[in-house]
N, C-alpha and C positions, 0 to 999 in steps of 0.2 A: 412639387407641381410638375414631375416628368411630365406623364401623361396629359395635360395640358399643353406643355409646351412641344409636346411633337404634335400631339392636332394642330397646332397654329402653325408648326414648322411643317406638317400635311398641306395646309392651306396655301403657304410659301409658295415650297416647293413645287407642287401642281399650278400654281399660279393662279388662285381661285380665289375669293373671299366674300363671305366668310365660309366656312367650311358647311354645306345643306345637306339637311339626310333625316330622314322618316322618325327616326329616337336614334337616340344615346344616352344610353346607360352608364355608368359610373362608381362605382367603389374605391374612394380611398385614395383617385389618383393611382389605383395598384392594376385595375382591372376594368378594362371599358368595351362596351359591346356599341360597334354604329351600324345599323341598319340601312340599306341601300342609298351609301351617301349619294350625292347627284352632280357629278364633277363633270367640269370640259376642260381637255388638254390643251393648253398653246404651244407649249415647246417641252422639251424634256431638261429635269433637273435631277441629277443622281443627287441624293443626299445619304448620310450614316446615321440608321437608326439608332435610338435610345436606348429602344425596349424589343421586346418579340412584340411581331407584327404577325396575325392570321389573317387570310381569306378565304371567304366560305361563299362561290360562287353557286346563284340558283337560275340565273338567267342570264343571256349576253355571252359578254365575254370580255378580258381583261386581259392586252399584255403588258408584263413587267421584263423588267433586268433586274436581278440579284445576282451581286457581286460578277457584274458585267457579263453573266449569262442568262438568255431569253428564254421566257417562257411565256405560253397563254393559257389563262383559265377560266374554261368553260363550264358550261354548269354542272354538277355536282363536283368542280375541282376543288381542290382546298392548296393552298400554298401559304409557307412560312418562312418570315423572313426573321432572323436570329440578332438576338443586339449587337451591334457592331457593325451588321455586314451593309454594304451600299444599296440601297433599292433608288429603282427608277420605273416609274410609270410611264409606261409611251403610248397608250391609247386604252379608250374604255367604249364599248359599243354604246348607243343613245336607250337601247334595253337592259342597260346592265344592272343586275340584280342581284344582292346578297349580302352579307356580314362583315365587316370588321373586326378584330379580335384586339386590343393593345393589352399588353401584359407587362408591368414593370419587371426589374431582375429581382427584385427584392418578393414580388407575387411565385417568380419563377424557379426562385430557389427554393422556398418554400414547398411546394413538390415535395421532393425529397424523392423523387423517380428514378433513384436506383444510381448507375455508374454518369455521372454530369457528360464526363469528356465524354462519353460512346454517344450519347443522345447528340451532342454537339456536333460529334463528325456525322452520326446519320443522318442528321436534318441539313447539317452542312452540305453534303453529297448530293442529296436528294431533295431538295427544298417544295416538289409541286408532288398531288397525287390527284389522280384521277378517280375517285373512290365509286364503288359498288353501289345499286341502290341501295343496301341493307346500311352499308355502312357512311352514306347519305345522310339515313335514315336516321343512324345513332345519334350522328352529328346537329341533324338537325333538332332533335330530343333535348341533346346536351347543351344548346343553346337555350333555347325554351326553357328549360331549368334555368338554367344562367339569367333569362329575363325576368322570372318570376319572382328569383332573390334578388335582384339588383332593385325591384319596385320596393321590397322592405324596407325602405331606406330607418328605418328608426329601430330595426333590429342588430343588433350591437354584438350579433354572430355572423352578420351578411359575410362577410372576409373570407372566416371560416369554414361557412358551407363552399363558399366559391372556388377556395383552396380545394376541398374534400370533391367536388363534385370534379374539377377538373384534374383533381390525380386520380379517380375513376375512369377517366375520359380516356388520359395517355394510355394509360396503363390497359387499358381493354382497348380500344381502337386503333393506339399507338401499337401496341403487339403488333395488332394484325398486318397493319398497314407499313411498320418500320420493323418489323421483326424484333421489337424492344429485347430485351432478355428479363428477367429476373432479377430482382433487387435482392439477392444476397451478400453477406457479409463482402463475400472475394470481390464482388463489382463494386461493392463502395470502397476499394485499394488506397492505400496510400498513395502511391504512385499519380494515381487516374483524377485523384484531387489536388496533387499539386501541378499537374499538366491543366486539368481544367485553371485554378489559382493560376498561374503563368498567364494563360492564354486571355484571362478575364482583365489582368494587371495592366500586358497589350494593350489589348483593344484599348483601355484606359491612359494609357499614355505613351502610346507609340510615338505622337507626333512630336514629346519633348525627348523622349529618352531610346534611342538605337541601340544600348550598351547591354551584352546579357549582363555585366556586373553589378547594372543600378537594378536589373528584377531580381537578381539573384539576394543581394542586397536586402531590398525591399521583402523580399519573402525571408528573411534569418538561414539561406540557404546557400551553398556555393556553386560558383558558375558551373564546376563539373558535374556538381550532383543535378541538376538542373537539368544542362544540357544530356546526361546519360539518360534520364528520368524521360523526358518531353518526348526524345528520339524513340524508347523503349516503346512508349505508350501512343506517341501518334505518327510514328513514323516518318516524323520530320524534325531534323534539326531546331533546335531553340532559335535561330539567331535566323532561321526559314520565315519563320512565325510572326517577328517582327518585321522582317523585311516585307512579307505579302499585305501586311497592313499600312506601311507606308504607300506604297508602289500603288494598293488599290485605291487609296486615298487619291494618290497621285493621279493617276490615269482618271479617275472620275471627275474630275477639277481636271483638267487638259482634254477633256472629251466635252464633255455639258457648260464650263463656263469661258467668260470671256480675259480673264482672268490672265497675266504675263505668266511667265515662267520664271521669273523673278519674283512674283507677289506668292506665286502658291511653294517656291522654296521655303521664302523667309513664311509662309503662314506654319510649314512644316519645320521650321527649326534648323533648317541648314545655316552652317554658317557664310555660305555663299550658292551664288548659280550655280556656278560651275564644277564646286562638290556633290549638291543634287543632282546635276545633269550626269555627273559618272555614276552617284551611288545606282540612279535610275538604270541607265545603259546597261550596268554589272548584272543588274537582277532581271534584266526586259529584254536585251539586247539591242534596245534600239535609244536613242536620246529621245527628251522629251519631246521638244521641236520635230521630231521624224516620228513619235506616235500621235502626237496631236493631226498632223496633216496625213496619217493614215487613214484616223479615227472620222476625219472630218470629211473625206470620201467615198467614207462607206455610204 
């Protein structure tokens, strides 16, 4: 019940309930299409996604933060937020118009779109685009499709059209718009699938485990080969990787709630304040207490 439970954690989150909006579509929990949900902002809440999140703006306008960088999208914008990374919604015009996308990882890997880690840093980089009419246009087709199988509900292929039509989609669209490359043999690398693997492990349990030795571990692999591996391929440090996922944890929790700095340690597994408060300071330069009363000036 991923996809369920981030709609309700959507609902949360935004501080709305219950969640309003024109349909919602559904497959499997794997794949859900919502139509111009009907939200009002009270306050802003960063939360960490489950799954990948799209938006397919046709009207209004929408700003968000991902991964504590703003953006606004306007109509024909499209913007993607990737499993793990922190979204925050901060305002939605009273016109605002357009799609939802939830895609579990399990719909996502399924793909099968060639080199995983490059698609990850691309969309990581780049998360919003402003698209072409043309290629509006495609998007908006490829939805339509998308609604048309999701009404089957008693055909027992739904899934798999939905897979086929949206690795079409990346893959022609995505080209264009991410400069994708080519799914040959060399981009599905060893290397680029255990950095992806790493990177997915993270996100998964950052908040108990700091040590490259428990992922190294965890994957039948060693801390060198790992950390040579990671750095080769995404040009950061293994033990970078981890820390950016604590820290952004951190700061989203020390910006959006009301939360001590003692309660979101121990939520992160430190064994005290005051080891959080250095690991923070090491990786941020500043303590929690002196980013939280930056954050809360702005």
């Amino acid at each position: 019940m991923i996809i369920r439970n981030v709609i309700d954690r959507l609902t949360d989150n935004l501080n709305v309930s219950p969640l309003v909006a024109e349909s919602v579509f559904n497959c499997e929990n794997d794949f859900v299409l919502i139509d111009n949900p009907l939200i009002s902002f009270h306050q802003h809440y960063p939360f960490k996604s489950d799954m990948t999140i799209a938006v397919f703006c046709n009207a209004g306008a929408l700003k968000a933060r991902i991964n504590m960088r703003d953006f606004q999208i306007s109509p024909n914008g499209f913007g993607v937020v990737l499993s793990g990374q922190v979204f925050e919604a901060i305002s939605i015009s009273s016109d605002f118009k357009g799609t939802t996308i939830l895609m579990s990882r399990h719909f996502l890997d399924s793909l099968e779109i060639g080199d995983s880690f490059k698609f990850f840093k691309i969309v990581d980089d780049k998360p919003y685009y402003s698209l072409e009419d043309r290629q509006a246009l495609a998007l908006t087709s490829y939805l339509e499709l998308c609604r048309g199988i999701l009404y089957q509900k008693k055909n027992p292929n739904v899934f798999e059209i939905l897979r086929l039509l949206t690795k079409a989609f990346f893959l022609g669209l995505g080209y264009y718009i991410h400069s994708l490359p080519s799914t040959d043999n060399e981009l599905k690398s060893r290397k680029s699938d255990i950095t992806m693997q790493f990177i997915n492990l993270v996100e998964h349990d950052y908040s108990l485990h700091r040590d490259l030795d428990y992922y190294a571990q965890s994957m039948c692999l060693s801390p060198k080969y790992i950390s040579m591996t990671v750095k080769e391929t995404s040009g950061r440090p293994a033990t970078d990787w981890i820390d950016s996922y604590v820290v952004l944890d951190a700061k989203a929790q020390l910006a959006s709630t009301s939360k001590t700095i003692a309660s979101i340690s121990e939520e992160l597994n430190f064994p005290s304040q005051s080891f959080f408060g250095k690991y923070f300071k090491r990786v941020t330069g500043q303590s929690p207490a002196e980013y939280r009363k930056t954050v809360q000036t702005l």
